[in-house]
KOLTORVO-70870 format. One record per residue (C-alpha): residue in one letter; x, y, z. Coordinates in steps of 0.02 Angstrom, whole numbers, plus 50000, padded with zeros to 5 digits. Example, Ala and Ser with C-alpha at 12.3 -4.5 7.8 and 13.67 -1.06 7.14 Angstrom:
BEGIN
A506154977550390/S506844994750357/
//
This chain:
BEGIN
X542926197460323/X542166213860364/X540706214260243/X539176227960205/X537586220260169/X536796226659985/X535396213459954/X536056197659935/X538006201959879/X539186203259993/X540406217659989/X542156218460083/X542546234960142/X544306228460158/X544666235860316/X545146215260407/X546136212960250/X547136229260301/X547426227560479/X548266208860433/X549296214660319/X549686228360427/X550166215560604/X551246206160456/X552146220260401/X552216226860575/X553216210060633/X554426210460470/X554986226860511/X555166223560707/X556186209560647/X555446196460717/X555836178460698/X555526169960546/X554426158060610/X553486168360719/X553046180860541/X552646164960459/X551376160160612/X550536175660593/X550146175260395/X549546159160441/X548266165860564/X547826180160483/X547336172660331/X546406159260410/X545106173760507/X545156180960328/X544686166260253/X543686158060356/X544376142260334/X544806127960431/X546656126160421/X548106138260339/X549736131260300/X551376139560251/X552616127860180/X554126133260116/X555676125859991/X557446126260006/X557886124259843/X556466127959701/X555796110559679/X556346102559814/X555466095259968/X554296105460048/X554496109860245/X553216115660316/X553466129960473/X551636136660524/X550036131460528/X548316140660598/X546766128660638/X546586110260665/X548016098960724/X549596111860693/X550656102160796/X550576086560664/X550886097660558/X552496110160572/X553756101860541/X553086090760434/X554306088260259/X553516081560112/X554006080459917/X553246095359819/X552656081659699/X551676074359836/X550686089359904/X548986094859787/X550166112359737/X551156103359588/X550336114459464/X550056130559572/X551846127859614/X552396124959428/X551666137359346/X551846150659493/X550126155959509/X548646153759654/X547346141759613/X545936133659684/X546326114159670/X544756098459713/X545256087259841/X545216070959824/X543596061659847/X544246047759994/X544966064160084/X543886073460210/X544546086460149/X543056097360049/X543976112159984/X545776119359954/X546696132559877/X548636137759877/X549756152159821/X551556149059776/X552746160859888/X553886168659766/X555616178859774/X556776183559647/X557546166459656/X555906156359588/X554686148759699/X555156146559857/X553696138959950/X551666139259947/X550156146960064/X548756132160094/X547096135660171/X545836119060173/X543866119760192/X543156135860182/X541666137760305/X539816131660245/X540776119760120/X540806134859976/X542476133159865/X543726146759883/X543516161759768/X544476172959659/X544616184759795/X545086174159910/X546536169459796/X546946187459793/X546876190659971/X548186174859998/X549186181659834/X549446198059958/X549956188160106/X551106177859990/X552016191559923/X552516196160122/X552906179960145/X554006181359986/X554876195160078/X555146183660268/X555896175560135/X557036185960043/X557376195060219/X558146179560299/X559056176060117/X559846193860155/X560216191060330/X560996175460303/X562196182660150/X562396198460276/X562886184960417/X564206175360293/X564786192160230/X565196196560406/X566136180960449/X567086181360276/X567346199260333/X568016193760512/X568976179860445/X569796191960314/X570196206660441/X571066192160554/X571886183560434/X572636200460368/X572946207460516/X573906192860603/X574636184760432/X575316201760382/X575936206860545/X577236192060512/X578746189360410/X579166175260467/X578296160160345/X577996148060494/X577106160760575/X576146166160449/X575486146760416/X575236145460583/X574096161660582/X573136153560428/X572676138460512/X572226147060661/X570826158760572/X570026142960476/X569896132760614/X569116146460704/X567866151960589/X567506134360474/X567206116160581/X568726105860521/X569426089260583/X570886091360502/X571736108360412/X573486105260314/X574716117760215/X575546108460084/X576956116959999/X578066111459848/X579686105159870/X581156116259765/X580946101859628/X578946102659613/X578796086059612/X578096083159790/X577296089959929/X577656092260104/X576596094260264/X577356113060322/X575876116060450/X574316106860508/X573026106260638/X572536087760691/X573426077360611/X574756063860705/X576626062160721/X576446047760573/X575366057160464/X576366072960446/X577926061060357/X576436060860199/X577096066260052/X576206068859902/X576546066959706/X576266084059629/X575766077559461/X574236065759509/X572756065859586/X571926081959653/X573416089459704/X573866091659529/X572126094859474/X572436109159585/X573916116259548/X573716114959374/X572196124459380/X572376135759501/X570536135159563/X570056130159711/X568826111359721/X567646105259833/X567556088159872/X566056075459918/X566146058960023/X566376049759841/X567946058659809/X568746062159977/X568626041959975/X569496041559794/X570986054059856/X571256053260030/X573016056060032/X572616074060021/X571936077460200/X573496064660249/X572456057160386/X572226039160411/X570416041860476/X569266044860321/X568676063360287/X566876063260210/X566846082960158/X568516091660115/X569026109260028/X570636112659941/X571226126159880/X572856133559790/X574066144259906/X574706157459757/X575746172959748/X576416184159595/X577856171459601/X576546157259553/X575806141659626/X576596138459814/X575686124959883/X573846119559937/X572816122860100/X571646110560132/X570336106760275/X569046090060304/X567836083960407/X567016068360449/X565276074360446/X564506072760252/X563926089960165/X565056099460302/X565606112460172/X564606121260047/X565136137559919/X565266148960046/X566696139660149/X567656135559968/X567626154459930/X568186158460107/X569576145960107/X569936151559919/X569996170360002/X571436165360153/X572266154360018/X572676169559934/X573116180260073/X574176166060133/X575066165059968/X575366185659968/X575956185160175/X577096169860119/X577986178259944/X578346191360068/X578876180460221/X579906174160106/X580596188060011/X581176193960184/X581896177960251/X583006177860092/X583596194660119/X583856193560282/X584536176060251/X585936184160114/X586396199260223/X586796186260402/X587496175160286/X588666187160218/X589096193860387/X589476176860444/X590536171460290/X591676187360319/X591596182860509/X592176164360483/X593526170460346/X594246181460468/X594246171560626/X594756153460531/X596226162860430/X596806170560563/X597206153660654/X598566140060595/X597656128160720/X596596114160631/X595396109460786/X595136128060825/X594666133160647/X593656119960628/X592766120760805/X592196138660747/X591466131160560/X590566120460653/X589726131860785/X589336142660645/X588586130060512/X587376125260670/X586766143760690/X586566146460512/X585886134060445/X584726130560602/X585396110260611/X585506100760755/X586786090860710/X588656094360622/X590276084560590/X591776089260501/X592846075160416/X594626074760372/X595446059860281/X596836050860364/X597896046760214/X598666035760322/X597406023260328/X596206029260203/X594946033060320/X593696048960344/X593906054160516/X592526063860629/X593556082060704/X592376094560754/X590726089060802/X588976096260863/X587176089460939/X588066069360910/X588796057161035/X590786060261006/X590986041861057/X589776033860959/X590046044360801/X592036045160806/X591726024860754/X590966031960608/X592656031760480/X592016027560299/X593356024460169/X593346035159984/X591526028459923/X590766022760087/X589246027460151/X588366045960102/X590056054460158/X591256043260088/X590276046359924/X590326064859921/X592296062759949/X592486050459798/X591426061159690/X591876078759752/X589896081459732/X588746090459854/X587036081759909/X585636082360011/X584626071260080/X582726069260120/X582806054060196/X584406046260253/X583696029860323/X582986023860152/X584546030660057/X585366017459963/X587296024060016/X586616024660203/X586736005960203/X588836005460183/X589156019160329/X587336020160414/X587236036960504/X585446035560535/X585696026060689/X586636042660792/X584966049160756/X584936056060590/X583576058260489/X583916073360333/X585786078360300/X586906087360180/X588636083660151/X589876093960057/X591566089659982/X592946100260066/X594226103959928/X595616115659874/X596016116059714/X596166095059655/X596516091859838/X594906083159914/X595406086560110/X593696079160185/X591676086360204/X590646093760303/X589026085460366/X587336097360418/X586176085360484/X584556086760576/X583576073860682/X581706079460608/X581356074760396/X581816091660324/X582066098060135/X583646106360125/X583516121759988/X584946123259850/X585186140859937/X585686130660096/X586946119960012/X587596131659910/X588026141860097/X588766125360158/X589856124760026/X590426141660034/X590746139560200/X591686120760142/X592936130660040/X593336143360170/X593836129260299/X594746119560162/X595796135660141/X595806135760325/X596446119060332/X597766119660212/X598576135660285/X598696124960460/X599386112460392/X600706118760286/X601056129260421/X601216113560524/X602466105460387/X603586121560387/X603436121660573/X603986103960568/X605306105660444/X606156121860529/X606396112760703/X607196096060572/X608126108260498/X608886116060653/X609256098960684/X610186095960557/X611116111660547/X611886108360723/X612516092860687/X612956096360507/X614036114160606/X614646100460722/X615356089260550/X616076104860462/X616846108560614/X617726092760628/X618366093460446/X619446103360331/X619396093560153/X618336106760060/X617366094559933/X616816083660077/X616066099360166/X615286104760001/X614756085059978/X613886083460137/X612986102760119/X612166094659962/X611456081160056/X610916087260206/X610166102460101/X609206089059991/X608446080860139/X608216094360250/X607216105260120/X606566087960031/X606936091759868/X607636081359708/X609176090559673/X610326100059754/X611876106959666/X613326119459752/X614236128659629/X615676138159641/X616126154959535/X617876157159433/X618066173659371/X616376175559253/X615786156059253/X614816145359387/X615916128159413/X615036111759477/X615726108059644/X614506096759731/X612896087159687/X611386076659740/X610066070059670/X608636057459682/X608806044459574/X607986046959406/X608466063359390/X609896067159256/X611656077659276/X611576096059321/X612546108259195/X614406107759240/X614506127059221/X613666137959191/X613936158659150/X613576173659268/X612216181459200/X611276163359116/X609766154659151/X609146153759345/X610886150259408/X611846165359345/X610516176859378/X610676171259573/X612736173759543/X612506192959449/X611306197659587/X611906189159750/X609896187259789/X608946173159815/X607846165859695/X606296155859713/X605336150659572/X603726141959603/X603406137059436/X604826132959315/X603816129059148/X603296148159176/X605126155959178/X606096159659005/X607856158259101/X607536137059112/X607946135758940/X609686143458952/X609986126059055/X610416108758998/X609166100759092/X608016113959037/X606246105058947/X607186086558967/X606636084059145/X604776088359230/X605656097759363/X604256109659441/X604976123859563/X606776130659593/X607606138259749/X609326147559719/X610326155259846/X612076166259839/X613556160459938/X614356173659998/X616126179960060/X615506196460173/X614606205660011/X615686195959872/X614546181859785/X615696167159764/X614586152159736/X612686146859709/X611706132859801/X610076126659713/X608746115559768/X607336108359628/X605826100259671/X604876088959539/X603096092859621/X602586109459633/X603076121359780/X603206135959868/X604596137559973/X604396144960149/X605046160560198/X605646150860366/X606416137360276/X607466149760147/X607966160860314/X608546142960388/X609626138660259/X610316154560231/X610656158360419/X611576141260408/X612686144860248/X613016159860326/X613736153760467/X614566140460430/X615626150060308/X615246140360150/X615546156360025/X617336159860134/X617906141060110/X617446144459936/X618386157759915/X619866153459998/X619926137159898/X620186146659752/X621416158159812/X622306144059863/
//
C-alpha cells in the first residue's frame, strides 16, 4: 500500500486502493470475462495486501460446494479449479454469518495467517475472497478486512452481472422459441402441422432424445401418439391410460412436472420409448375448450432439464393448445361446409341413376376422399344365400376380398348387419368379432362399418377402413352414415326400378299371349276367367276380381285369389267403398295403404282380412264405364306407373269393357 511515514504509524493515502478498484471496475464495465474480472481482484488485492496467496472461490447455490476460479501468488494452477465443501474450507463462520474475519490457521498447516470476506448478492452468499500469510508474519488487520470487503462487493457484482446475463440469455431463447413457435404454429390451420411446428421449435432450442404430443382420444380415456420426434415404428402404437400415472397427474392438474431419473424409471410409459429416459418434462397441451393432450420431451443424460426448460415447454404447451383449438375449429368448419357439398353432390348424382354398381362406385370414391381412408367396400346381402357380398370396392385386392362373404352376425360386418348398429374400430386385429370374418389379413388395421338401411329394410354396410391404427371421431361416423342412408335410398330406387323393369317386359309377355288366347275364344266368362289370372300373376298380387256394371250395381263376374284369402263382395253399388268410386269416376284408383282409407269399410272384406294396398281400374266401352278390375296386395305397395299403363293399355285393347257390354246387351 502507498503509505506516508508519521513516526512510527503508518498512514495509507489510499491512492493503490483506488487505482484497483478502478482496473476492476474498468474490466466489469468493458465486459470482460468472468474469470478474467475474478483474476484481477485476485491480484489486486494480493499487491494490496501484501500477502502470499489471494483466492476467490465462489458457490453455486448458497451453501453448497465451493469452486474456486482465481488465484494470485503461490501454486494457482493447483488451485483454480479446485471444488471443495464450504464446510471444509476455514470460511464456515465468515461464510455463515456473512461478514469478513480474520480466522488462525491451524497449527500442523504452514499456513501462518488468513483472512476471508464472503462475496455477497441479493441472493445470499455466493462465494468468499481468501488471502493467506501476510508479509513479515503480522495477522491481517481491520483494514485489511475493509479493503477485501470493497473488492468483495465488485466481486458481488461479476456475480450478479453474469446472474443477469444468464436470465438475459434464457429470456432471449424463451423469446426466440416463442416468436417461432408463434409465428410458424399460427401460420397453420392445419393441426398436424401445427404439432409438427411444436416439435420442431423444442427440439431446436431444448436437447431432447425423444419429444411426443399425446392427445386424448374422443372418450378421454386414453392417449394417443399424434406427433413425435425419435421415437420407432413400435413405439408410436403406445397408448396410455388417462386416469393413472403422470399422465393423469397431469391432466388433472393442469400444471406442468418435471421429472428426475427416480421417476422417469417409475413411469416410463410416458416418453413411450423402450430405451430409458433419465430427465423428462411434461407438460399439459390446453385451450379455452380445456385439457387436449400432453407434450412431453426426455433425455438420457441425468439433470438435463432444469426450471427454465419446464417453463419454456409449459410456454409452447400453451401456444400449441391455442394454434390447435383453432386448427381445429377450422378443420370442423371446413370439414361441415365439404361435407355438405359432397352430401348434396352424392344425393344428386346417386338419385339420378337406377344403376346399383354405378351409384355405388360413386359412394365409394367419395367416402375415400372424405373421410381420407385408404380402404372402402360396400356390402349388399344376397338373400339368396344369406350372404354379405363385397360390390364397390377401393385401395383392397377385389380377388382376395370378394371371398370375404360373412353371414347376418359374422365377423365386424356381419355384426353391424344383425344389429343395425354403427361401430368403429381401433384395432381390428385384437377385435373379438374379427376372429369369425378376419379382415385384418387384406391389410386392415382401424375400420368403421355402418348398417345400410331404409326404413326396417337392412340392405347391407359400408366399410371405411385404413391400413395405419387410427381413431375414427363420432363426427366421422356420423358422415358415413349419412352418406349409408343416401346409398340405401339409392339402392332401393335401382332396384325397384329393376323389379318394375322386370315385371313390364313379363307383363308384355303375358299380354301377347293372353291377346293371342282371347283371340282364339268367344265364351265371355272364360275370357274374363283367364284376365283374372293372368292379372294376378302378372301384377303379383292376392286378389284379383273383374266386375261388371248393371244399371247402378257392380256384379261379380270373375275372380282369383291366393289361397287364404276369403270371397270378394258379389256386388257392390256405384258410388260404394273403393270399387264404386272407380265405377262413378271411370279413373283409376291406387291406394297404397288400405287401413288409411274410410271407403274399405263400405266392403265385406273390409277389417276381416289384413289386405294392405288396392289397385282399381275402369273398363271401358269408348268413354262409357261398364266394369271394374281390382288387384289387392296383402304386403304393402306402391304400384308403378308402368305397370298400371301396362294393364290398362292391355284392357284397352283387348276390348274387355266392349265384351262387357255387349254381353249385357245381349
Amino acid at each position: 500500500m502507498d503509505t506516508i511515514g508519521a513516526g512510527d504509524s503508518t498512514v495509507s493515502d489510499g491512492s493503490a486502493e483506488r487505482r484497483a478498484i478502478g482496473r476492476t471496475l474498468q474490466a466489469i464495465a468493458m465486459r470482460m470475462r468472468d474469470s478474467d474480472v475474478y483474476q484481477i481482484i485476485a491480484a489486486g488485492l494480493r499487491d494490496l495486501l501484501h500477502a502470499s496467496t489471494v483466492a476467490v472461490g465462489l458457490t453455486p447455490d448458497p451453501g453448497g460446494p465451493m469452486d474456486f476460479v482465481a488465484v494470485a501468488g503461490a501454486d494457482p494452477r493447483e488451485i483454480v479449479g479446485l471444488r471443495v465443501a464450504a464446510d471444509d474450507t476455514l470460511s464456515v463462520t465468515a461464510l455463515r454469518v456473512g461478514r469478513p474475519a480474520v480466522f488462525e490457521p491451524d497449527p500442523h498447516s504452514p499456513m501462518r495467517s488468513g483472512a476471508i470476506c464472503p462475496i455477497v448478492s441479493v441472493s445470499g452468499v455466493r462465494g468468499a475472497i481468501y488471502a493467506v500469510d501476510k508479509e513479515g508474519g503480522i495477522q491481517f488487520s481491520d483494514e485489511d478486512l475493509a479493503v477485501m470487503s470493497v473488492f468483495a462487493q465488485a466481486a458481488g457484482l461479476v456475480v450478479e452481472c453474469a446472474q443477469a446475463r444468464r436470465e438475459l440469455t434464457e429470456k432471449q431463447r424463451e423469446l426466440a422459441v416463442l416468436y417461432e413457435t408463434t409465428r410458424t404454429v399460427t401460420s397453420s390451420l392445419n393441426i398436424q402441422a401445427v404439432l409438427d411446428s411444436v416439435l420442431d421449435a423444442i427440439c431446436h432450442h431444448i436437447p431432447v432424445q425423444a419429444a411426443v404430443v399425446y392427445l386424448l382420444n374422443d372418450e378421454r380415456t386414453h392417449l394417443f401418439i399424434a406427433a413425435d420426434r425419435g421415437l420407432t415404428d413400435d413405439e408410436r402404437e403406445v397408448q396410455l391410460a388417462a386416469d393413472t400415472g403422470i399422465a393423469a397427474r397431469v391432466l388433472n392438474d393442469g400444471e406442468a412436472v418435471l421429472l428426475t431419473d427416480s421417476d422417469t424409471a417409475g413411469d416410463g410409459d410416458i416418453l413411450a420409448a423402450d430405451h430409458r429416459q433419465r430427465s423428462a418434462m411434461v407438460a399439459p397441451i390446453r385451450s379455452a375448450s380445456g385439457t387436449m393432450g400432453l407434450l412431453t420431451v426426455g433425455s438420457a443424460a441425468p439433470g438435463a432439464y432444469g426450471q427454465d426448460e419446464l417453463r419454456l415447454l409449459t410456454t409452447v404447451a400453451a401456444q400449441a393448445g391455442i394454434a390447435m383449438d383453432n386448427a381445429s375449429l377450422f378443420e370442423d368448419a371446413t370439414r361441415r361446409a365439404e361435407a355438405a357439398s359432397a352430401l348434396y353432390s352424392i344425393s344428386q348424382r346417386i338419385g339420378s341413376t337406377l344403376d346399383i354398381a354405378e351409384a355405388l362406385d360413386y359412394v365409394a370414391d367419395n367416402s375415400v376422399a372424405l373421410l381420407q381412408v385408404d380402404k372402402f367396400a360396400a356390402m349388399l346381402m344376397d338373400h339368396r344365400d344369406g350372404l354379405l357380398r363385397p360390390q364397390a370396392m377401393r385401395g383392397l385386392d377385389q380377388t382376395s376380398f370378394a371371398r370375404i362373404t360373412p353371414r347376418s352376425g359374422e365377423g365386424i360386418a356381419g355384426w353391424v348387419y344383425a344389429w343395425t348398429a354403427p361401430t368403429a374400430v381401433a384395432d381390428v386385429a385384437a377385435d373379438a368379432r374379427d376372429k369369425l370374418c378376419p379382415i385384418h389379413q387384406e391389410g386392415i388395421a382401424s375400420c368403421m362399418c355402418v348398417p345400410m338401411a331404409s326404413g326396417d329394410n337392412i340392405l347391407g354396410v359400408l366399410l371405411a377402413m385404413s391400413s395405419r391404427r387410427r381413431l375414427f371421431t363420432v363426427a366421422e361416423l356420423e358422415l358415413l352414415y349419412t352418406i349409408a342412408n343416401q346409398a340405401a335410398a339409392a339402392v332401393v330406387n335401382a332396384q325397384t326400378y329393376t323389379r318394375a323393369h322386370a315385371r313390364a317386359q313379363a307383363m308384355r309377355r303375358y299380354f301377347r299371349r293372353l291377346a293371342a288366347a282371347l283371340g282364339a275364344t268367344v265364351d265371355r266368362a272364360h275370357i274374363l276367367q283367364l284376365l283374372a289370372d293372368v292379372a294376378l300373376d302378372v301384377m303379383e298380387a292376392d286378389r284379383c276380381n273383374v266386375y261388371g256394371l248393371d244399371d247402378q250395381t257392380l256384379r261379380l263376374q270373375a275372380q282369383s285369389r291366393l289361397t287364404g284369402t276369403g270371397a270378394p263382395d258379389a256386388e257392390i253399388n256405384v258410388g260404394t267403398g273403393l270399387t264404386g268410386w272407380v265405377a262413378a269416376r271411370g279413373r283409376a284408383l291406387v291406394v297404397p295403404t288400405l287401413a288409411d282409407d274410410p271407403r274399405t269399410r263400405e266392403h265385406a272384406w273390409g277389417g276381416r282380412e289384413s289386405l294392405a294396398s288396392y289397385l282399381g281400374l275402369p273398363l271401358k266401352a269408348g268413354r262409357r264405364t261398364t266394369g271394374v278390375l281390382e288387384l289387392m296386395t296383402r304386403e304393402p305397395r306402391v304400384f308403378a306407373a308402368e305397370e298400371v299403363r301396362l294393364l290398362t293399355q292391355f284392357i284397352t285393347r283387348a276390348r274387355i269393357g266392349e265384351r262387357l257390354q255387349e254381353d249385357r246387351s245381349t
